[in-house]
C-alpha positions in Angstrom: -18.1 22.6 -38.3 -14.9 22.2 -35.9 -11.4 24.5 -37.4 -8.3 24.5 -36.2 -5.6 26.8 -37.7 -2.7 26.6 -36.6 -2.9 26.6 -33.2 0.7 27.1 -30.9 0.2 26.1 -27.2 3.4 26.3 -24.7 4.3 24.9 -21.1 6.3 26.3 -18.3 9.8 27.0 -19.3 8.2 28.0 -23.0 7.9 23.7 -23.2 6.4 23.1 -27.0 3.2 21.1 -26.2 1.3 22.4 -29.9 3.1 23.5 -32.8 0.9 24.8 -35.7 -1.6 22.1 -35.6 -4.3 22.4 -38.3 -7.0 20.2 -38.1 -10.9 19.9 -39.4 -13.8 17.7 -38.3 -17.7 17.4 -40.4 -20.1 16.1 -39.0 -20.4 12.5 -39.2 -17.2 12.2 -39.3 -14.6 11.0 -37.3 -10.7 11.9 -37.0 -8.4 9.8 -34.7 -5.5 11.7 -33.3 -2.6 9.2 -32.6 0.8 9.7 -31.4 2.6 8.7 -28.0 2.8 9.6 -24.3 3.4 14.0 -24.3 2.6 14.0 -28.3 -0.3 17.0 -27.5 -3.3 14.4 -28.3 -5.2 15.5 -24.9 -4.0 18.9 -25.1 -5.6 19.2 -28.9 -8.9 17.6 -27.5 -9.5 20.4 -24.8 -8.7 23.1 -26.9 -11.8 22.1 -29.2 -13.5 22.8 -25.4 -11.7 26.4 -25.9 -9.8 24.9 -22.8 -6.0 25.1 -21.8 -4.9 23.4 -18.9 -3.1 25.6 -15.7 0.5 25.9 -16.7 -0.4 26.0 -20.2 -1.0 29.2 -22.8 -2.5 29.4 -25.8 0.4 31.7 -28.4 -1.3 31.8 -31.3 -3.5 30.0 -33.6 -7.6 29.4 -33.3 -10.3 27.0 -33.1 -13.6 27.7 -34.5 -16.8 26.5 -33.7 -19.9 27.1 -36.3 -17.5 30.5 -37.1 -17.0 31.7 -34.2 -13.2 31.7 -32.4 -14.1 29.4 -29.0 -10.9 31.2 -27.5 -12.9 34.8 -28.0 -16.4 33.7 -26.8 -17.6 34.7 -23.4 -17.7 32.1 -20.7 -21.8 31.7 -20.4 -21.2 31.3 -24.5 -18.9 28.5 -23.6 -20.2 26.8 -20.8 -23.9 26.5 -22.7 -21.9 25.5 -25.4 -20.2 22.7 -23.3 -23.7 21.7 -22.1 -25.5 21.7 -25.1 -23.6 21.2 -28.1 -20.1 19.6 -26.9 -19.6 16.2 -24.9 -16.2 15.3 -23.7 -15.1 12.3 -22.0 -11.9 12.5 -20.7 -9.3 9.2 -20.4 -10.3 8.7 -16.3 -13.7 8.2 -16.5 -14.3 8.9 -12.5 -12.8 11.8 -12.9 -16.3 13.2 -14.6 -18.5 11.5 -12.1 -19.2 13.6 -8.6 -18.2 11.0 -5.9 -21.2 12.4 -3.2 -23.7 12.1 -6.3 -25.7 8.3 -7.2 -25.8 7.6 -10.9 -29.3 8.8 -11.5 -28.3 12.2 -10.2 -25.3 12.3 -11.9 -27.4 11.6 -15.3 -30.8 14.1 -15.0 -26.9 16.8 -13.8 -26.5 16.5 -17.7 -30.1 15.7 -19.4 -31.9 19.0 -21.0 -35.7 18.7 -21.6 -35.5 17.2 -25.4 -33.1 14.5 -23.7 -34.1 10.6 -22.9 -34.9 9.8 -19.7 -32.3 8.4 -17.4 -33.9 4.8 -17.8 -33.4 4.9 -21.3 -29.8 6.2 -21.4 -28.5 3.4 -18.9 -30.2 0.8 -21.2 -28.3 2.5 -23.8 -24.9 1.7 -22.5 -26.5 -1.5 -20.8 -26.6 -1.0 -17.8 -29.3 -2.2 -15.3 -32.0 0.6 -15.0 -33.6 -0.1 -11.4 -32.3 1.1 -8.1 -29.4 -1.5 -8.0 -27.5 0.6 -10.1 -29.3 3.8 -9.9 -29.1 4.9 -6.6 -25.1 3.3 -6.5 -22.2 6.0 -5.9 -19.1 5.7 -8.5 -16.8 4.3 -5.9 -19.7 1.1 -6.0 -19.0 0.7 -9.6 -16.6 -0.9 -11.6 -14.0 1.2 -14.0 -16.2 -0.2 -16.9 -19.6 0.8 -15.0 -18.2 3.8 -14.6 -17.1 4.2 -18.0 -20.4 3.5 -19.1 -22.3 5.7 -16.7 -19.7 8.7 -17.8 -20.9 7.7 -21.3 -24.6 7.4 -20.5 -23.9 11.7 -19.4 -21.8 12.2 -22.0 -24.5 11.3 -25.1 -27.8 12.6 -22.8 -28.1 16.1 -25.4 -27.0 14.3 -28.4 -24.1 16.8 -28.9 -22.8 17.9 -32.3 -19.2 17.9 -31.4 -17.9 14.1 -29.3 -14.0 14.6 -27.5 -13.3 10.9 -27.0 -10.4 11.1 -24.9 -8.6 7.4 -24.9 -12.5 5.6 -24.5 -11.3 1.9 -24.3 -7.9 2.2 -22.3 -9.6 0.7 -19.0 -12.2 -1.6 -20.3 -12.5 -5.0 -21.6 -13.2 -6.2 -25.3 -17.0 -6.5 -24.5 -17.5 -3.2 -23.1 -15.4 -1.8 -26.0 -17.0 -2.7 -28.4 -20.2 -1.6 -26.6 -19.0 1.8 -26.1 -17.8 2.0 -29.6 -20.8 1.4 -31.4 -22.7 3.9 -29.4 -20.4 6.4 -30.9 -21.2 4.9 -33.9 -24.6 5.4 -33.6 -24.4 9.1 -32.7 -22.5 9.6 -35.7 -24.7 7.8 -37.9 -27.7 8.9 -37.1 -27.3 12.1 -35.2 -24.8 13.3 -37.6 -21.8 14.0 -34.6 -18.6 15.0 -35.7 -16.0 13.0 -33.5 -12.2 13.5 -32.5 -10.8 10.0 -31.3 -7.8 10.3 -29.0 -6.2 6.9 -28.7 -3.1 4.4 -28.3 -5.7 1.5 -29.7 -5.0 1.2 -33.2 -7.5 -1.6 -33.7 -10.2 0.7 -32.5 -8.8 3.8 -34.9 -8.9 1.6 -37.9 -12.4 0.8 -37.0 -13.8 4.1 -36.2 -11.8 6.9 -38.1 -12.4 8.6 -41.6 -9.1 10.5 -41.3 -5.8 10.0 -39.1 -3.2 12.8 -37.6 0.0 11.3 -36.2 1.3 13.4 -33.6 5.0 13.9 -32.1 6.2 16.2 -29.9 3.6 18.8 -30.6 3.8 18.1 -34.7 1.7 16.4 -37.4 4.1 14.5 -38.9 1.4 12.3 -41.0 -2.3 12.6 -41.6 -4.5 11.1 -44.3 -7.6 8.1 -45.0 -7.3 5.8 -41.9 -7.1 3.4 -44.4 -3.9 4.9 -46.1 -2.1 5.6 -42.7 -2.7 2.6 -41.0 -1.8 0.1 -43.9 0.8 2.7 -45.4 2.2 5.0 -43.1 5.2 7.3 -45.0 6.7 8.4 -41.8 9.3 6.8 -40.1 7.8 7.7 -36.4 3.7 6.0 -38.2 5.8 3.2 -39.0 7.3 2.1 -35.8 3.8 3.0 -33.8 1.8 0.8 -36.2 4.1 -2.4 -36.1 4.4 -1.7 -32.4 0.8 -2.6 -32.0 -0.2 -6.2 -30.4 -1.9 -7.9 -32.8 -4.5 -11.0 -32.0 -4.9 -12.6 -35.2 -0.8 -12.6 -35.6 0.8 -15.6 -34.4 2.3 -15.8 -31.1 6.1 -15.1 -30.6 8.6 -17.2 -29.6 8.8 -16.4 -25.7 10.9 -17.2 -22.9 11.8 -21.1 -22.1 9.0 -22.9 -20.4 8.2 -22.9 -16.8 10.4 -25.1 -14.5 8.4 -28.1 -13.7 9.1 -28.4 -10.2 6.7 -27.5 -7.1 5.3 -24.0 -8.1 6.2 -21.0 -6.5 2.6 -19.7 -5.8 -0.3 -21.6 -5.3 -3.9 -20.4 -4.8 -6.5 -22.3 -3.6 -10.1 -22.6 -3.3 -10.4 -18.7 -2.8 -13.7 -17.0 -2.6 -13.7 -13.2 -1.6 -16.3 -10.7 -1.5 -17.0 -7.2 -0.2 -20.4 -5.1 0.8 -21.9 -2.3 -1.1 -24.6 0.2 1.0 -25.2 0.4 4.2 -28.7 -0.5 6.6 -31.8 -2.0 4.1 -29.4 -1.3 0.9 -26.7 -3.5 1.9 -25.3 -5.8 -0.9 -22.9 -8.6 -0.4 -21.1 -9.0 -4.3 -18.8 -11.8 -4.5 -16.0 -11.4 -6.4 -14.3 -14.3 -6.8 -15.8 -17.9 -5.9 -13.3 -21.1 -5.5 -10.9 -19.9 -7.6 -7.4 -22.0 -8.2 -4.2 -22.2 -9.7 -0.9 -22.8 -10.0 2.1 -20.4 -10.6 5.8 -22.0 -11.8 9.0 -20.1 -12.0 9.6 -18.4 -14.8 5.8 -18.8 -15.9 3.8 -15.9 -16.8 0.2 -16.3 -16.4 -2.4 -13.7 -17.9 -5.7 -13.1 -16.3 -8.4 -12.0 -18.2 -12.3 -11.4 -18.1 -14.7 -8.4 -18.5 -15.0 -5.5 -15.6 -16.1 -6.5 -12.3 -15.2 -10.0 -12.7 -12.6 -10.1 -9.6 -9.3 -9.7 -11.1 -7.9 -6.9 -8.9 -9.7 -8.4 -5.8 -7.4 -11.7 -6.4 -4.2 -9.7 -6.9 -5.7 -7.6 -3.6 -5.9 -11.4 -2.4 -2.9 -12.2 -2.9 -1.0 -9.7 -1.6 -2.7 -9.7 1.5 -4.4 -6.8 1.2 -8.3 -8.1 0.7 -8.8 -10.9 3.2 -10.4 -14.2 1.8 -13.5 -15.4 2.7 -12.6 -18.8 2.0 -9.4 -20.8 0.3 -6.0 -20.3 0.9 -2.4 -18.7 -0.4 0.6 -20.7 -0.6 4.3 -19.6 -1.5 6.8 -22.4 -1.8 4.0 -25.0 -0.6 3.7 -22.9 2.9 0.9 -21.1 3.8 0.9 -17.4 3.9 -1.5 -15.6 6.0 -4.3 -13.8 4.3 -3.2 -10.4 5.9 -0.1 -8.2 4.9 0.3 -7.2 8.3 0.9 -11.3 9.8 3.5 -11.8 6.9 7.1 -12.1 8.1 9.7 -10.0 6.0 10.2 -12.5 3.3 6.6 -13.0 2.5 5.9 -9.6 2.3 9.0 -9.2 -0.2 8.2 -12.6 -2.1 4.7 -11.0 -3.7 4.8 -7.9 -5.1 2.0 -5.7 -6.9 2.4 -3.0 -10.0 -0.7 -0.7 -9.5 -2.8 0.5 -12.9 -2.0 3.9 -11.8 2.3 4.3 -10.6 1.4 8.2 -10.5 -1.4 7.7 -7.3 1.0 5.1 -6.1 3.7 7.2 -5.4 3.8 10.3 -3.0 3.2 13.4 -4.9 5.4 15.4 -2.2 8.4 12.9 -2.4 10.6 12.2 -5.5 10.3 8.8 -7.0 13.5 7.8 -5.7 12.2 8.5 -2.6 9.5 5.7 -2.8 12.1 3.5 -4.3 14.5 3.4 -1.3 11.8 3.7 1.1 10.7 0.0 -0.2 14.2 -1.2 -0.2 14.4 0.3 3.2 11.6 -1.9 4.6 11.8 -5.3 2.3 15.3 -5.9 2.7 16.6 -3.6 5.4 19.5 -1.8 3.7 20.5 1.8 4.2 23.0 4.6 3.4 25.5 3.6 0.7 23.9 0.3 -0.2 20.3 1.5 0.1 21.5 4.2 -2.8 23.5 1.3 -4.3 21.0 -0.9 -4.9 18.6 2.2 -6.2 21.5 2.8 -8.7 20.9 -1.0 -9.9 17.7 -1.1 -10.2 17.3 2.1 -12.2 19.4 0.8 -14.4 17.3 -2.5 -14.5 14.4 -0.7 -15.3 16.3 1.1 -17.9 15.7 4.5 -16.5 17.6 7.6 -16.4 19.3 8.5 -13.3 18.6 12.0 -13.2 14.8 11.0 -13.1 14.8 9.5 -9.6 14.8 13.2 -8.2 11.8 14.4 -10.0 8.2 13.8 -8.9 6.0 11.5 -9.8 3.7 13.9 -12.5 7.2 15.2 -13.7 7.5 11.8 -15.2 5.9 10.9 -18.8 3.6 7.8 -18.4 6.0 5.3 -19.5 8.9 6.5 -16.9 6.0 6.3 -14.0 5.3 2.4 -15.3 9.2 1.9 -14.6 9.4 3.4 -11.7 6.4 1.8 -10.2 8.6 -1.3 -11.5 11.6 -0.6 -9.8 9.5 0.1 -6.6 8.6 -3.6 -6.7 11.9 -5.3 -7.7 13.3 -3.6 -4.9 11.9 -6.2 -2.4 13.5 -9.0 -4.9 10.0 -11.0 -5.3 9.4 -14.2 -6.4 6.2 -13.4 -7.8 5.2 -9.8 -9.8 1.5 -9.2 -10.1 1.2 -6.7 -13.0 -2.9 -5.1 -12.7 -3.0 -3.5 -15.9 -0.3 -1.7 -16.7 0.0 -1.0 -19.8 -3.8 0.6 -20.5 -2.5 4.3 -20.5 0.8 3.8 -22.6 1.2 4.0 -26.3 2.4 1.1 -28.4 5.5 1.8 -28.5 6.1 2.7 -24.8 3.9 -0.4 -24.8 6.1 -2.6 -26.5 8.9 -1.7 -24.4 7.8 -2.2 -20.7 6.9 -5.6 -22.0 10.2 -6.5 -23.6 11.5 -5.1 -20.6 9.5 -7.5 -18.2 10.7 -10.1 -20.8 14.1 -9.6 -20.0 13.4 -9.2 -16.2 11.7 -13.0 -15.8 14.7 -14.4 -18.2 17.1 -12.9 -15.8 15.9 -14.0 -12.5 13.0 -16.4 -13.9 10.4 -14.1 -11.2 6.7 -15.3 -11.7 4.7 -12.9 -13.2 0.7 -12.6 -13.3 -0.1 -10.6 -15.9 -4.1 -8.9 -15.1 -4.9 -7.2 -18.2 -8.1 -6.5 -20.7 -6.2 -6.5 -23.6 -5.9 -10.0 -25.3 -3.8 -9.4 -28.2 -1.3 -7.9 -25.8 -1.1 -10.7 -23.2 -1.0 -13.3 -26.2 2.4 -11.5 -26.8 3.6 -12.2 -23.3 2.1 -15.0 -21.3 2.8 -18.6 -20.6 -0.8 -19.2 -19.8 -4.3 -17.9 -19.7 -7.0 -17.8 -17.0 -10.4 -16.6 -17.7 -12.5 -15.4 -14.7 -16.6 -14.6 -15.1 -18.2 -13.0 -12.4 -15.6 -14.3 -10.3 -15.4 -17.9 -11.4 -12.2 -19.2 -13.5 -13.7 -20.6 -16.2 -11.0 -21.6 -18.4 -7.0 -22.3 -18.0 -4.6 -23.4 -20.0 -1.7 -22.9 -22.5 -2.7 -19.6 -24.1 -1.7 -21.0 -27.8 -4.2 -23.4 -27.1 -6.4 -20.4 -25.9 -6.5 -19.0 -28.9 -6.9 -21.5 -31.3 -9.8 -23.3 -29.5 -11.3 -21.4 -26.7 -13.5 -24.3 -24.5 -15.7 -21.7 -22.2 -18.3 -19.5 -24.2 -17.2 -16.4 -21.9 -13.5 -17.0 -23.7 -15.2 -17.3 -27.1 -17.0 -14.1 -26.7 -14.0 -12.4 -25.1 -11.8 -13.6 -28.4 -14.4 -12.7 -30.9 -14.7 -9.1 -29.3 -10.9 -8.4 -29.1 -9.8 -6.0 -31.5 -7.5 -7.4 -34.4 -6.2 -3.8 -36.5 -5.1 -6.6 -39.2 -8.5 -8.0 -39.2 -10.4 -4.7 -39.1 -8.4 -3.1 -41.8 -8.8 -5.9 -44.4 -13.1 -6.2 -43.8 -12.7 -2.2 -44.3 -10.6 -2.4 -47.2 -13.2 -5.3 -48.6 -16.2 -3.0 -47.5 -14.8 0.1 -49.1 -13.5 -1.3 -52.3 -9.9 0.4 -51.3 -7.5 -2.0 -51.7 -6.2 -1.7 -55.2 -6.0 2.1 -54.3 -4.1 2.0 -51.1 -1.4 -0.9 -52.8 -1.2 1.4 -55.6 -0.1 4.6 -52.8 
């Protein structure tokens, strides 16, 4: 259904972004397109759109749809095309969702007359089909909502062709597995051909038929995702598959325990909520109710629970930037006040926050060395030669090149924006580093090494680290501890060894049992297929 012969895209400055990539997708298929940060995964994706970004030229090669070149049709062929036949959901799920428009508009934007009626498509991806959710804007959802709305748009036609463009990067087990099994369905029973972009292995080994490995614009492997995942021949397959976090692997030997002494943060008895609407509509959600705990030197603590269950509205909490409703904040047993503004200096430098998104975080005019020394400006009131000293330092901390500091923030790969945004919050010297996701748009290997890298960090100055993250198998890699929230309650905390092997709240039972586990999902495919005589024997 879907060819493409060797197709040849370049960048400014003649940049390699594809080099004769050949793929083909059937329907009811799927292929997975793996590789790291600036491998051409996304860029592959929108070409089967006959798409090339600004910036961007197509040199030579095709992709055909049915037969026909998508690069030679005219644009009312594509855009009906788009509509009808092709559904593509890109890696920011807002992104797709018109922020003037409520979800039931957004939805009957995409439905044709043969599709199911909004009501139907939102209990498809489960979400609530009355007003409460209907007539919400996409600011008044969650990322996972939104993912599931973008979804609900995405599937209305029952395309031919699905672009699924890193699906489960922002979204907890639960919803993941959801959203997977949706594609699923279309596949199975509408026949869909499907091209996977993703860093989540787990999920590849789950859903893929076939497996491309791409770096720097190459296929350097492709095969069964049974073969490639289990028995990857290149060197660059190898290191991204053993790069990937594991659940059902035993935990590693981490950094020596917490100090026992008075902890550095304390939060207690915190409740926080915020309105949705305006007039008659006005809703009151509460996102966190009498939540509390503890937070040593040294310690790293993950947080973890589904969407919308008041993870980033804590870390807002604690860095003074959502005012509680009730509870309080402590740092070194003194109260801190619940605004950022009433913090003295030192408070506002003890607790710092690494945003999901560094890019957004940083000004897009300014260099990222700029919005380095403007925080070590203002936290610890240095300038001139040991303003640009201490940037030097903490470049190097962060393991980043020099030369980087002078280029903008989209000029930076993913991975080099994470460090940055790193080195932005070490420049205050905290005590306490609140991480809110920050690995969800990096590869595993990229992965791999901003944790080791925070590793290092917290055995060098033993900083306190909370760890907010969706993905269990990761954090059971890193933390200390483990704290489960559900809609805004901590339902569970304790030694995240003891997590794992008996979880005491069913929320942390489901979450477990949902997480991915590629070890796990390769052997029940392996016993399901019969295949694993044949892929020992390659």
């Amino acid at each position: 259904m879907i060819e493409v012969n060797d197709l040849e895209v370049r960048g400014s400055l003649n940049a390699q972004i594809l080099d004769g990539v050949s793929v083909s997708l059937e329907p009811g298929k799927t292929l997975a397109a793996v590789g790291g940060s600036g491998a051409g995964k996304t860029t592959l994706g929108l070409a089967l759109l006959g798409f090339v970004r600004p910036g961007m030229r197509r040199v030579d090669g095709e992709v055909r749809f049915d037969g026909r070149d998508m690069f030679e049709l005219p644009e009312s062929e594509l855009r009906r095309l788009r509509r009808e036949s092709i559904a593509y959901l890109p890696q920011n799920p807002a992104s797709t969702l018109t922020p003037t428009m409520r979800v039931e508009a957004l939805i009957e934007e995409r439905r044709l007359g043969r599709s199911q009626d909004t009501e139907k498509l939102l209990e498809l991806v489960q979400l609530p089909s009355d007003s409460s959710v209907r007539r919400r804007f996409p600011h008044q959802l969650s990322i996972g909502q939104q993912q599931r709305v973008a979804m609900a748009r995405a599937i209305a036609n029952e395309p031919r062709l699905l672009i699924l463009d890193e699906p489960t990067s922002s979204i907890d087990p639960t919803t993941q597995r959801l959203m997977l099994s949706l594609v699923e369905r279309l596949r199975d029973e509408r026949g869909a051909a499907t091209l996977l972009i993703s860093h989540d292995l787990a999920s590849v080994a789950r859903m893929a038929d076939d497996v491309v490995v791409l770096s720097h614009g190459e296929i350097v492997e492709r095969g069964s995702a049974l073969r490639v995942l289990h028995s990857p021949v290149d060197s660059y397959s190898k290191a991204l598959i053993s790069a990937s976090p594991d659940i059902a692997v035993d935990q590693p030997s981490l950094a020596p325990d917490a100090d026992e002494s008075a902890p550095v943060l304390e939060v207690r008895g915190v409740s926080a909520e915020f309105n949705l609407g305006r007039g008659r509509g006005r809703r009151t959600i509460r996102a966190a109710q009498d939540v509390s705990f503890d937070l040593a030197a040294g310690e790293t603590l993950a947080l973890i629970g589904r969407s919308g269950s008041g993870k980033s509205t804590i870390a807002r909490v604690l860095v003074g930037l959502h005012p509680p409703g009730a509870g309080e904040v402590l740092l070194n047993g003194l109260k801190v006040s619940p605004h950022l503004r009433r913090r003295d200096r030192n408070q506002r430098a003890a607790i710092q926050l690494v945003p999901q998104n560094p890019e957004e975080s940083f000004n897009p005019r300014r260099s990222v060395g700029d919005g380095i020394l403007r925080s070590i400006r203002q936290a610890r009131g240095l300038s001139g030669s040991a303003a640009t000293d201490r940037l030097a330092l903490l470049l190097a901390q962060v393991q980043l090149d020099p030369a980087l500091a002078r280029r903008r923030p989209h000029e930076l790969s993913g991975g080099e924006q994470q460090r940055a945004a790193i080195a932005r919050a070490l420049a205050a010297e905290p005590q306490v580093l609140i991480c809110d996701e920050i690995t969800t748009a990096l590869d595993t290997i990229v992965q791999g090494q901003i944790v080791d890298l925070l590793q290092q960090i917290q055995r060098d100055t033993r900083i306190s680290m909370l760890f907010i993250t969706h993905d269990l198998a990761l954090a059971h890699e890193f933390a200390h501890r483990v704290g489960v929230l559900n809609g805004g309650k901590l339902v569970e905390i304790g030694p995240m060894s003891e997590f794992v092997r008996n979880p005491q709240a069913a929320e942390s039972q489901e979450l477990l049992d949902a997480a991915p586990s590629l070890s796990r999902t390769l052997a029940a495919r392996r016993q399901a297929t019969g295949e694993t005589r044949a892929i020992a024997a390659s």
